[in-house]
C-alpha positions as CSV (number, residue, x, y, z in Angstrom):
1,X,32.4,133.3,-3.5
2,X,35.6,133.0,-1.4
3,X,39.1,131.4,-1.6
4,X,39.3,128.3,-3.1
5,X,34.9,128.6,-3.8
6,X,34.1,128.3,0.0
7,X,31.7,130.5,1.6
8,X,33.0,132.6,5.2
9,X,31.5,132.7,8.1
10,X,32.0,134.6,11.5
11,X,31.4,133.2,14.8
12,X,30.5,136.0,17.7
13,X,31.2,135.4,21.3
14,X,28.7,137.1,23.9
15,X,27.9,137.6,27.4
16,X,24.6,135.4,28.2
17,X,24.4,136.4,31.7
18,X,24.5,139.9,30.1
19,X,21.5,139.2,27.9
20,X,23.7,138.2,25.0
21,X,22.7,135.4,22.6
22,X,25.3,133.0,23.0
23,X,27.6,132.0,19.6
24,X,26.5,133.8,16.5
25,X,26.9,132.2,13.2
26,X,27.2,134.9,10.3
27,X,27.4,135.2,7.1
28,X,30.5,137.2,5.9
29,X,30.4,138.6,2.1
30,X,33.5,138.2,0.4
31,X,32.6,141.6,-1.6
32,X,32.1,144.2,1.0
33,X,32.6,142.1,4.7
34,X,29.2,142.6,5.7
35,X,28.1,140.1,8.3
36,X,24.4,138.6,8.1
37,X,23.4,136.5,11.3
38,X,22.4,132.9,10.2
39,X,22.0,131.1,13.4
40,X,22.5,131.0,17.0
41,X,23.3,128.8,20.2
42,X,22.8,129.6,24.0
43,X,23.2,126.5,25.3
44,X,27.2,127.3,26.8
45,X,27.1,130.0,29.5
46,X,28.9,133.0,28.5
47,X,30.8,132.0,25.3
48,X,33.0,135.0,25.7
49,X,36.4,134.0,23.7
50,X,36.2,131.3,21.2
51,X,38.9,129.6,18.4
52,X,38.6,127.9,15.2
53,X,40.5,124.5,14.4
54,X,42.8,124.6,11.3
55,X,40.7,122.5,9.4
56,X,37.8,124.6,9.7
57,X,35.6,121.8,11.1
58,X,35.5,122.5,14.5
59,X,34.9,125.8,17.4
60,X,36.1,126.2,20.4
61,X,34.5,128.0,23.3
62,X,35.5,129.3,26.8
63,X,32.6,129.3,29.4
64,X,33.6,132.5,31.4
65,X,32.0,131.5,34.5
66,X,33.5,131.1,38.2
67,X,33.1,127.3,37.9
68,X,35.1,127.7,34.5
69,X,34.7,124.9,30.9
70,X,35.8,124.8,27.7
71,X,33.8,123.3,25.3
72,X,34.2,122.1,21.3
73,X,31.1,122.8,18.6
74,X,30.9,120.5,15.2
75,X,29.8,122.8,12.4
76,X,27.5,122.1,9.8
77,X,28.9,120.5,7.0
78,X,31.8,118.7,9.0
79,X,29.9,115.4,9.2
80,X,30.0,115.6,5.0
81,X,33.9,116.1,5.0
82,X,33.1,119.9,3.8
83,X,35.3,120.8,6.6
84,X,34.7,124.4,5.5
85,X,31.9,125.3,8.2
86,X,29.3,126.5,5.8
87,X,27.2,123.3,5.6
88,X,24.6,125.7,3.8
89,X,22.9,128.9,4.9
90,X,21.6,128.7,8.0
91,X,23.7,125.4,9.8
92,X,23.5,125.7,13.5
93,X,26.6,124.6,14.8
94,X,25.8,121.4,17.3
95,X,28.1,121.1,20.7
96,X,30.4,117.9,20.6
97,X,30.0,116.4,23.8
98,X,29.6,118.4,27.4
99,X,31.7,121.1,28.6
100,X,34.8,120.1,30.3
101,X,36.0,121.7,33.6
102,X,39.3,123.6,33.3
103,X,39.6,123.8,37.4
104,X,40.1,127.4,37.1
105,X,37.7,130.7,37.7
106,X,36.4,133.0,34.9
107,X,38.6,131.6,31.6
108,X,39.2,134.8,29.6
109,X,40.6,133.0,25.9
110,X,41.5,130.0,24.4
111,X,43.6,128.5,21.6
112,X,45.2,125.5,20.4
113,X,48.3,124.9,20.7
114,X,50.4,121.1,20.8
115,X,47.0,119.0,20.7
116,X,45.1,120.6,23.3
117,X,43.1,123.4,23.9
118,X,44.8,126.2,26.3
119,X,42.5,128.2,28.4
120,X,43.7,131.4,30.0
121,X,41.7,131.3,33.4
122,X,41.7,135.3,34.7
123,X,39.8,135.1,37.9
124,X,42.5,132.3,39.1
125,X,45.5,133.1,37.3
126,X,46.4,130.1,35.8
127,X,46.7,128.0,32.7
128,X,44.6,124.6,31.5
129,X,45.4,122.5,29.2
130,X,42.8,119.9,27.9
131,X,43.5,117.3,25.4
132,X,42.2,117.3,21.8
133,X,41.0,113.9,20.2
134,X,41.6,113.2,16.6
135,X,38.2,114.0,15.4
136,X,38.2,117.0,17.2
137,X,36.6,116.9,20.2
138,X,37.7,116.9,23.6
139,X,39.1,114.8,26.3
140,X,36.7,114.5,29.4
141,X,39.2,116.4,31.6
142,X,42.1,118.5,31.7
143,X,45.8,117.6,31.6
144,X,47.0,120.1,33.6
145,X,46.3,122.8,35.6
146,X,49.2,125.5,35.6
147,X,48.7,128.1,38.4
148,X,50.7,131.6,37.9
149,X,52.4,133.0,40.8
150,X,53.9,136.2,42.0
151,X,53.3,139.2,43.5
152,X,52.6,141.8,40.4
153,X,52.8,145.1,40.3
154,X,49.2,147.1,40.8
155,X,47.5,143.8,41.4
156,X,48.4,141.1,44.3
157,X,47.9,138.2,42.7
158,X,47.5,136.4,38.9
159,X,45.2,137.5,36.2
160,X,45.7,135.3,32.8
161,X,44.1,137.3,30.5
162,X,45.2,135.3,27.2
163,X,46.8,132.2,25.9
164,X,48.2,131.7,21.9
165,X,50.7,130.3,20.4
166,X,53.6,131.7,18.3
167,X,54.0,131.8,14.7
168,X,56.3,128.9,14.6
169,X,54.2,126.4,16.3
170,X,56.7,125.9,19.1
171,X,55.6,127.9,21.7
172,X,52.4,129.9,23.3
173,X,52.6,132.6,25.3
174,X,50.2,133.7,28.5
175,X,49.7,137.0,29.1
176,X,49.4,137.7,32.8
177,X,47.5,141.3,33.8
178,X,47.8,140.4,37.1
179,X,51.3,139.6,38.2
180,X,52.9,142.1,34.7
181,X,54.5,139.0,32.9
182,X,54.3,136.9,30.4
183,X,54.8,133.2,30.6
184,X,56.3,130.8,27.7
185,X,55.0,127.5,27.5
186,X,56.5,124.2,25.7
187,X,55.1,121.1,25.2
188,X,56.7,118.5,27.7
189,X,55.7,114.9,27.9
190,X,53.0,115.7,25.1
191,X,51.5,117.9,27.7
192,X,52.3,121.9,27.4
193,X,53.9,122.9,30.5
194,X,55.9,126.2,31.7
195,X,59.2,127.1,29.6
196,X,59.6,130.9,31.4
197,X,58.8,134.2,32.1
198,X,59.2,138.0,31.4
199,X,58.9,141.0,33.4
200,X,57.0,143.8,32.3
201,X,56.6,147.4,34.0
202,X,54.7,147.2,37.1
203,X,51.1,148.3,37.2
204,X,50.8,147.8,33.1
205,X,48.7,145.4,33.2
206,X,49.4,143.3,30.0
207,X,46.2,142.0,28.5
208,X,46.7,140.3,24.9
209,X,49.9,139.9,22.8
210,X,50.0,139.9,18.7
211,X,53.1,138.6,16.7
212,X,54.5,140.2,13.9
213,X,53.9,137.6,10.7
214,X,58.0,137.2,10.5
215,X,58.3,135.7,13.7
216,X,60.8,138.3,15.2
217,X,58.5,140.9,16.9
218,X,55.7,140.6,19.4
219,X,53.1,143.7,20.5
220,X,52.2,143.8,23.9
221,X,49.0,145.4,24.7
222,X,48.7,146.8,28.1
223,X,45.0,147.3,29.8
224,X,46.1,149.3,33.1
225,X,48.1,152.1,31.0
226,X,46.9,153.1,27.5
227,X,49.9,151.5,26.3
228,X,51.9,149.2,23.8
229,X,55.4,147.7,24.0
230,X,57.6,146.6,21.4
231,X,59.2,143.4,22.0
232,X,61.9,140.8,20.3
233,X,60.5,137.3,20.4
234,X,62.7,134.4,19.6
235,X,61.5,131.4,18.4
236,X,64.6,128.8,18.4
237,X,65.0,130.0,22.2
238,X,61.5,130.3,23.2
239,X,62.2,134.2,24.7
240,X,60.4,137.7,24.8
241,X,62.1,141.1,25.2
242,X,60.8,144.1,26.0
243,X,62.1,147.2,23.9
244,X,60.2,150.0,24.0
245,X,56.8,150.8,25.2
246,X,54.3,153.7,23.6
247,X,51.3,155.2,24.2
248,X,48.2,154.3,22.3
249,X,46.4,157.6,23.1
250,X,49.2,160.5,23.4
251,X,47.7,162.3,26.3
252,X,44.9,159.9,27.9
253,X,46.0,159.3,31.2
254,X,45.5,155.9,33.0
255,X,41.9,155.5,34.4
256,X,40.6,157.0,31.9
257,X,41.3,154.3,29.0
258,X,41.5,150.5,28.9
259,X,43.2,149.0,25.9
260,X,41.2,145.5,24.9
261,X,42.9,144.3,22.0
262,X,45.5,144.1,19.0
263,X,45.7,143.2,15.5
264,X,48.3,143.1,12.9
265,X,48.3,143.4,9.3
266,X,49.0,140.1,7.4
267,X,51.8,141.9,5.7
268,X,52.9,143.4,8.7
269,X,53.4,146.8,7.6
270,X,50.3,148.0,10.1
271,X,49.2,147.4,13.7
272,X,45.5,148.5,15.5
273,X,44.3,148.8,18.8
274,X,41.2,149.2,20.4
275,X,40.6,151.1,23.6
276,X,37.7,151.3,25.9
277,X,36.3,154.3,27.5
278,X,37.8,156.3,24.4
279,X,36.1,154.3,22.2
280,X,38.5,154.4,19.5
281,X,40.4,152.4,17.4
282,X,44.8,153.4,17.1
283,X,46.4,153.1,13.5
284,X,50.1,152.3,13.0
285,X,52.6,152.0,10.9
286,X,55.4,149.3,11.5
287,X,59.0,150.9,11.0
288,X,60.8,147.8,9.3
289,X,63.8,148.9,8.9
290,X,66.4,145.6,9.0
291,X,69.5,147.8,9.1
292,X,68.6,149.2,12.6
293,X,68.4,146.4,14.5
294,X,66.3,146.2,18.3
295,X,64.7,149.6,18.9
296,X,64.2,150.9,15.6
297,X,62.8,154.3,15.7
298,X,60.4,155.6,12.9
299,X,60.1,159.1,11.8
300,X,59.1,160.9,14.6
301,X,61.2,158.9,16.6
302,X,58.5,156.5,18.6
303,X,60.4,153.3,18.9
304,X,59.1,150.5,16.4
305,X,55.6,152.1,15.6
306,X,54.7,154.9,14.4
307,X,50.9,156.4,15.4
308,X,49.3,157.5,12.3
309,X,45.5,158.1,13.4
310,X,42.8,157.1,15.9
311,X,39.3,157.1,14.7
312,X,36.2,155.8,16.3
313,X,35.2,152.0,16.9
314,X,31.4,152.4,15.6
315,X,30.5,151.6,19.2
316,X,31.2,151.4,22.4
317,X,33.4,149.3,24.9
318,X,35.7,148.0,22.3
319,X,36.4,144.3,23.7
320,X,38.2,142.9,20.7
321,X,38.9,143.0,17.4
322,X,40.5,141.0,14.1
323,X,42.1,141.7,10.7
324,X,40.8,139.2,7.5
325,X,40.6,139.7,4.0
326,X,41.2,143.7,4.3
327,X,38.3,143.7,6.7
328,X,38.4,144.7,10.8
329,X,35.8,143.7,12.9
330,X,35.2,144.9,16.1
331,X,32.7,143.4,19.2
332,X,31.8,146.2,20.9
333,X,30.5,145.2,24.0
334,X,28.5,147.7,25.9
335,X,27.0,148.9,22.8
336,X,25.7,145.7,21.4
337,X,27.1,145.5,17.9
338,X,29.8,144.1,15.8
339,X,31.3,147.0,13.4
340,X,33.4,145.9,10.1
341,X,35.7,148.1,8.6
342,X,37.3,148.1,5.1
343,X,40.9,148.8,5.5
344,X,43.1,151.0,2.7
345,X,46.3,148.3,2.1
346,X,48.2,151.3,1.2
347,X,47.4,153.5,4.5
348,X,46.2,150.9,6.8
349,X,43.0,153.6,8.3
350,X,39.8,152.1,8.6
351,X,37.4,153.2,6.9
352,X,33.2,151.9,8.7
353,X,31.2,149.6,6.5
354,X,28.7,148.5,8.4
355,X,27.4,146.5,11.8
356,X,24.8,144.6,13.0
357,X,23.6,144.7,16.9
358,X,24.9,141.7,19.0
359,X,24.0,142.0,22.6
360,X,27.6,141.5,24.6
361,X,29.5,140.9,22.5
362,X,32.4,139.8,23.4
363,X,34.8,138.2,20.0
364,X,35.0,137.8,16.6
365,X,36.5,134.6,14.8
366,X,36.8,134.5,11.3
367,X,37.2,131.6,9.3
């Protein structure tokens, strides 16, 4: 079966408005990662980003809409105490009260982070936080509303594009496209609220940010250049540097390719992106070398990374993409399907298994 005997599921994000079906249940086999759809739900308007609770009991769903919710989903076999979200082939996942407001336009991703739910609103630039009750569910309105600020480099004004917390629990981090920066928030008062800010290059346009799983390195996806930068987090201080940024695609110029997302191997020894337009997936390999310190260069010199490969996403419009089990999924958007890849733990290349068509398709969560 699984770890621990418990069956896996995926849950699939999608555009409704673009004919997609809403949030996908699927089966996942432990064996070979093939999905099997089991169920579906199209009662949220464009489910586009969603997140799983730590206990496995609940999902969390953005509305990406220009009115703008966030909204929690009881799955089947919760009610039980299962708490494992397979509640038997088949279990439709039920919504857990209405969808609350999050007072911003278009909200991009979600996570949890301090006992709410963090939205990342892009069409507003700003940040909600709504609170999270004990049995999961949420509060009937938001906490706060944090707007984002600031002139930006290609773009006039904020585009939160995502919201997640850091490895040690402490923090989460915004990614803004819009103004080229990324905010650190803390919780305050038992509400999260605004810690600080980095600078990025002007005109990068930073989508999504992945941690290294030692807590000392970040990779910052960028969807205005094909590009990725290395950066030092630090977790006691709550603080992001910029080291060294690379291409994705040596060669692509800008306009040409749009970076969507990043994943990193659970052992950290390999990172992936995908790009759209390109339609490719990148492959590298993590120079971890202690004794150099910031800025570690890897055999051919690239600072942090080195680029192995780049092979095709099994689709195309690559929106995002996630790492479990030795698996990589991909929701490719334009194409309507979800592509799994088995990955070689020694190489990190993926290597296509199989997909099955999802219209819009937006995110994969695996739990």
């Amino acid at each position: 079966m699984t770890d621990g005997g418990r069956r896996r599921r995926a849950f699939i994000g999608s555009f409704t408005t673009a004919g997609g079906p809403g949030l996908v249940t699927a089966d996942l086999s432990p064996d070979d990662g093939a999905l099997t759809v089991l169920s579906t739900v199209n009662g949220l308007p464009d489910p586009s980003c969603l997140a799983l609770s730590p206990d496995g009991r609940t999902l969390y769903a953005v509305s990406e809409t220009a009115e703008g919710a966030v909204a929690a989903f009881r799955l089947p076999g919760a009610e039980d105490g299962a708490g494992d979200g397979t509640g038997g082939a088949g279990g439709v996942p039920e919504q857990a009260g209405s969808a609350v407001p999050v007072h911003g336009d278009g909200p991009t991703h979600l996570c949890l982070f301090a006992g709410h739910v963090l939205t990342a609103n892009y069409g507003s630039g700003s940040v909600t936080a709504v609170p999270v009750r004990a049995d999961g569910s949420l509060a009937r309105s938001a906490s706060g509303v944090f707007p984002h600020t600031g002139p930006g480099g290609r773009r006039q004004r904020s585009h939160t594009h995502q919201v997640q917390p850091d490895p040690s629990g402490r923090w989460a981090v915004a990614v803004d496209l819009g103004t080229d920066s990324v905010r650190v928030y803390a919780p305050a008062d038992g509400t999260p609220a605004p810690h600080g800010e980095v600078a990025l290059r002007a005109g990068s346009g930073p989508r999504h940010l992945a941690f290294h799983p030692d807590g000392t390195r970040a990779y910052l996806l960028h969807e205005l250049s094909p590009t990725l930068t290395v950066c030092r987090w630090d977790a006691a201080e709550g603080t992001l540097r910029p080291l060294a940024e690379i291409p994705v695609l040596p060669g692509v110029p800008s306009g040409d390719a749009y970076p969507s997302g990043v994943a990193v191997s659970p052992d950290g020894r390999f990172v992936w992106t995908a790009t759209r337009g390109e339609d490719v997936l990148s492959v590298f390999e993590v120079a971890d070398r202690p004794d150099a310190g910031d800025g570690v260069a890897g055999a051919d010199g690239t600072p942090g990374l080195r680029l192995i490969a780049t092979v095709p996403c099994g689709g195309h419009w690559p929106r995002a993409l996630v790492e479990s089990h030795g698996f990589l999924y991909v929701a490719n958007e334009r194409s309507g399907n979800v592509t799994w890849f088995a990955l070689d733990p020694d190489t990190g290349m993926p290597r296509r298994r199989g997909s099955i068509p999802v219209t819009a398709a937006s995110c994969v969560v695996v739990g």
